[in-house]
C-alpha positions as CSV (number, residue, x, y, z in Angstrom):
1,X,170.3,114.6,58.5
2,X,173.0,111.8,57.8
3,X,175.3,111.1,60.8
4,X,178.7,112.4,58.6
5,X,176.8,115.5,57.9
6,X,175.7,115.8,61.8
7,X,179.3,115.6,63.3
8,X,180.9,117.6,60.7
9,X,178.6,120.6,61.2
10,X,178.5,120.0,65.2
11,X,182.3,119.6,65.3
12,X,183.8,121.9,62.4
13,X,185.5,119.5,61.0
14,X,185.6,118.3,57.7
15,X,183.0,115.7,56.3
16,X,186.3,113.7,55.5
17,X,187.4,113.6,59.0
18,X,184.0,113.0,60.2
19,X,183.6,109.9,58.6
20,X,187.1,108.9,59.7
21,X,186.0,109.6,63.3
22,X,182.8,107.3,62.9
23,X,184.5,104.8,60.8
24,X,187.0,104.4,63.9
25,X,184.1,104.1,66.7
26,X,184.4,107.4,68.0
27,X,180.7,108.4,67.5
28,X,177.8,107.1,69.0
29,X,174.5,107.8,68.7
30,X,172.3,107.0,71.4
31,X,174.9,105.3,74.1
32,X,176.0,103.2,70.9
33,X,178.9,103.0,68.5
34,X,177.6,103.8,65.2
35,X,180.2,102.8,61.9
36,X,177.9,103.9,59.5
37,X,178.5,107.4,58.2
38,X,174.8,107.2,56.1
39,X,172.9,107.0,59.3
40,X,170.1,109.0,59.1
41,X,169.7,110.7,62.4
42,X,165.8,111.1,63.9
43,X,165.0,114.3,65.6
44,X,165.4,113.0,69.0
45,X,168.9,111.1,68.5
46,X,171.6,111.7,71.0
47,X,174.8,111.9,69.6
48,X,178.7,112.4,71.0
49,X,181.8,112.6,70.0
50,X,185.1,110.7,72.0
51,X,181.8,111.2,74.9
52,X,181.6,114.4,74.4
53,X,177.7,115.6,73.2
54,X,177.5,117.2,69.7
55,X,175.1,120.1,69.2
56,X,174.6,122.0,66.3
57,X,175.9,126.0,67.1
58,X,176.6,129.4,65.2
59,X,174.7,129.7,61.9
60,X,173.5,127.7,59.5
61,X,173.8,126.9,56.0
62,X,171.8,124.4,54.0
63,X,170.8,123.5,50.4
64,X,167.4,121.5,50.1
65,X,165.9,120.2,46.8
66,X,162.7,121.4,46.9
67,X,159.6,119.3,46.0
68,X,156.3,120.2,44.4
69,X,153.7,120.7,46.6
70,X,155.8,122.2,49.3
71,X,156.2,126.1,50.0
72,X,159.1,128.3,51.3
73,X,157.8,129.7,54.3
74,X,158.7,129.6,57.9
75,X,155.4,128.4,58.9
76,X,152.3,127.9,56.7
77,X,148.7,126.4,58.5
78,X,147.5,125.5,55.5
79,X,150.5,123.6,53.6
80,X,153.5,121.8,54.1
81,X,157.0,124.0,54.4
82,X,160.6,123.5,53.5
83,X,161.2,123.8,57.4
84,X,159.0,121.0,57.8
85,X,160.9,118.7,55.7
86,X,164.0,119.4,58.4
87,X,164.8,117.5,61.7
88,X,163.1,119.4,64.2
89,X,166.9,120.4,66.1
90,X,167.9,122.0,62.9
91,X,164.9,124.3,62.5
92,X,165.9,126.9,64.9
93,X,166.4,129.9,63.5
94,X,166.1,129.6,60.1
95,X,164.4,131.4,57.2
96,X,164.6,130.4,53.1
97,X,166.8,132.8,51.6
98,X,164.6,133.8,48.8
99,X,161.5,131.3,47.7
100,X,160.4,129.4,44.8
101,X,156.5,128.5,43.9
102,X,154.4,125.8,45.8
103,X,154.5,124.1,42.2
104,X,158.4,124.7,41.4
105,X,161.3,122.4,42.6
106,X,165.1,122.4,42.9
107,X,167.0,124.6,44.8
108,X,166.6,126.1,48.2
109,X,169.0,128.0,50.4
110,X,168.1,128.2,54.5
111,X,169.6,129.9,56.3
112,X,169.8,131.6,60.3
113,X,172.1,134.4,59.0
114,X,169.5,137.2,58.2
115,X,172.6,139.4,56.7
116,X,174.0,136.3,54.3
117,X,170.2,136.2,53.3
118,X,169.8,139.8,52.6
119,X,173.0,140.1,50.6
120,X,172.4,137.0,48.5
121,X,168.7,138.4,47.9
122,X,168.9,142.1,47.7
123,X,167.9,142.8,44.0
124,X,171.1,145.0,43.4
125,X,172.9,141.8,43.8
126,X,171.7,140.7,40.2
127,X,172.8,136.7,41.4
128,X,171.5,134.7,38.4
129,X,169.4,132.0,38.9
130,X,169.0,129.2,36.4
131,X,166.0,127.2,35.7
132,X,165.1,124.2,33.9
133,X,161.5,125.0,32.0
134,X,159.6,122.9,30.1
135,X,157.0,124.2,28.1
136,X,153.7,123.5,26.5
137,X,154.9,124.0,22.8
138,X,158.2,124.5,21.5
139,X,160.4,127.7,21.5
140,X,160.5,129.5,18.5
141,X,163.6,131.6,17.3
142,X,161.9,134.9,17.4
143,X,160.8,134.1,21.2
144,X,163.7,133.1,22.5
145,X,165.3,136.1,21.2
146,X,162.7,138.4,22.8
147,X,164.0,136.5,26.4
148,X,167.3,137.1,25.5
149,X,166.7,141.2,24.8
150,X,164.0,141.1,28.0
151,X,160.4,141.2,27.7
152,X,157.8,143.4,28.8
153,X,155.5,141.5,31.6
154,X,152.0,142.2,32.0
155,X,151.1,145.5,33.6
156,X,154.8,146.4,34.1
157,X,156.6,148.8,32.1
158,X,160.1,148.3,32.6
159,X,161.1,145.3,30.3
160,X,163.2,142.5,32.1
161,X,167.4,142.4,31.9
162,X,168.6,140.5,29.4
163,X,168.2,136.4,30.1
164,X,170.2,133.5,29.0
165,X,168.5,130.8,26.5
166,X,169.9,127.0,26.7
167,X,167.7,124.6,24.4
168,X,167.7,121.3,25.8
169,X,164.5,119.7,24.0
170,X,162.6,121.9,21.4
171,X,160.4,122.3,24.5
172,X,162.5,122.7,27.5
173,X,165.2,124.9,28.0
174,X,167.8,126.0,30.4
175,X,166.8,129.8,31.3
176,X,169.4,132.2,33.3
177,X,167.7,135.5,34.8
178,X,169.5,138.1,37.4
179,X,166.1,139.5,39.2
180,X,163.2,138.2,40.9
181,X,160.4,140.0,40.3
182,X,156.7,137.8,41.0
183,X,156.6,134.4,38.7
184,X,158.9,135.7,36.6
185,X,159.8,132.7,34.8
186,X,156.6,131.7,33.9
187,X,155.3,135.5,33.4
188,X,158.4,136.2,30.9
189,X,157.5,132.7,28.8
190,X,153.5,134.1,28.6
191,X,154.6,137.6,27.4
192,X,156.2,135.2,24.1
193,X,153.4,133.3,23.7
194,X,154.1,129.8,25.5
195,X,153.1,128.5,28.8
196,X,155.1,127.2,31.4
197,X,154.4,123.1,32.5
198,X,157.2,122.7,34.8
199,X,160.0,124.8,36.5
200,X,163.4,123.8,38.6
201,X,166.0,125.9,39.7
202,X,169.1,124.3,39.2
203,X,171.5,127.0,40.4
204,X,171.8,130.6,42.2
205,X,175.1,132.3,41.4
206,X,178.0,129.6,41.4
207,X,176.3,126.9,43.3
208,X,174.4,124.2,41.9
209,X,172.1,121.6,43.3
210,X,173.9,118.9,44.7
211,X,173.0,116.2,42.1
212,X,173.0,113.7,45.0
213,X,170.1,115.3,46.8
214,X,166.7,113.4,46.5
215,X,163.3,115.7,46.6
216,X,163.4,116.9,50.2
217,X,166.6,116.0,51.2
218,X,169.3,118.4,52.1
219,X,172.8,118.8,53.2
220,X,174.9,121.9,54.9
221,X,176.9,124.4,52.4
222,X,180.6,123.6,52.5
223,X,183.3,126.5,53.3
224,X,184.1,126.3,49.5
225,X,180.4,127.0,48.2
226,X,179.9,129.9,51.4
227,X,183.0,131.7,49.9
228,X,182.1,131.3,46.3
229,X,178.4,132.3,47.0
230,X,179.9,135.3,49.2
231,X,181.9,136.6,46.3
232,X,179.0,136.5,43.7
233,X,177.0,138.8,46.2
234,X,179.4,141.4,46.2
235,X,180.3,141.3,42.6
C-alpha cells in the first residue's frame, strides 16, 4: 500500500492532508522521515504519525484490479488469491464482495464489512456490472438484440433481464448486466452463437475501476464512492 494511502486510512484524514503531513516530515516510517507520499510500504513497516504509531482500524474498503490467473477467494491451496496480492496487515478480516473468474480481470471490491457485502451482493439489489468482452467473431445485429431482450442460458428456463450492448470494436463490446448468475457473461454470448476470449469488469453500480490501478494493485474506497455505492444498493 503507498504511504499517502496508509496514513489516510490509519488516520481518517483525507489523502490531501496526508500527503501534506508527509510532505512536511511528519511521517516516518521505520524511525525515519519519509517525504515521499508514493512509498510503497512492505508488510512489516513501522509507521507514525507526529510519533504517534498508525494502525489500520474499523472496516475496510478496497478496490483491486484483478489479474488473470488469480482467484477471489479468502484462501485457495492450489492457486493464488486476491488476498494474497495484499500486504499481509491489511488482510485481516476481509472477504471479496462478490467474485469474478480465475481467467477474468478488473474490478474487485474487499471488504471486512459482511453487511456492506451482503447488500452490494444480494441479487434483489440488481447493481449492474459492466464488462469489457471481446469475442471470437464479431457481433451480429440480431445477437446483440437477443442480449438486449435476455437470453435463455443452457439448462435454465428463466431468460436473463434485459442487458446493455456498447460496440467498441466489431468484436468487443461494452456489456451491462444487473444479476449474477454462474459465467454469465460468457454463458449469455454462447446462447448467441459467439464465444467469449477475454472478459473485464470495468464497473459495479456507480464506481469504476480506478484507471490508475496497475493489475494487482489496489487502493481504499473514498467516502464519496462508499456513499455513492451505498445508495445504488438500496435503490
Amino acid at each position: 500500500m503507498r504511504l499517502d494511502f496508509f496514513v489516510a486510512h490509519a488516520s481518517g484524514m483525507t489523502r490531501k492532508n496526508a500527503k501534506r503531513c508527509i510532505g512536511t516530515g511528519r511521517v516516518r516510517v521505520n524511525g525515519e522521515t519519509q517525504r515521499k507520499a508514493a512509498l510503497v510500504l512492505a508488510d512489516d513497516d513501522h509507521v507514525t504519525l507526529d510519533g504517534e504509531v498508525l494502525v489500520l482500524a474499523g472496516h475496510r474498503y478496497l478496490m483491486l484490479n484483478k489479474p488473470p490467473g488469480v482467484v477471489c477467494s479468502t484462501d485457495d491451496p492450489d492457486n493464488p488469491t486476491v488476498l494474497g496480492l495484499l500486504p499481509s496487515e491489511l488482510r485481516r478480516d476481509l472477504h471479496p464482495a462478490g467474485r469474478l473468474d480465475a481467467d477474468t480481470t478488473g474490478l474487485v471490491l474487499l471488504t471486512s464489512d459482511g453487511q456492506w457485502s451482503h447488500r452490494i451482493t444480494a441479487p434483489a439489489s440488481h447493481l449492474p456490472k459492466t464488462y469489457r468482452v471481446e469475442l471470437a467473431d464479431a457481433l451480429t445485429d440480431a445477437a446483440c438484440e437477443r442480449l438486449e431482450q435476455g437470453v435463455q442460458l443452457r439448462n435454465e428456463t428463466k431468460n436473463t433481464r434485459p442487458a446493455t450492448v456498447e460496440r467498441v470494436t466489431p468484436t468487443c463490446i461494452r456489456l451491462t448486466i444487473s444479476e449474477g448468475r454462474y459465467h454469465q457473461v460468457k454463458r449469455m454470448l454462447a446462447a448467441v452463437g459467439n464465444r467469449v476470449q477475454a472478459l473485464h469488469r470495468e464497473a459495479i453500480g456507480p464506481l469504476a475501476l480506478d484507471q490508475s490501478l496497475a493489475p494487482g494493485e489496489f487502493r481504499p474506497l473514498t467516502d464519496d464512492e462508499l456513499e455513492q455505492m451505498e445508495g445504488s444498493a438500496r435503490r
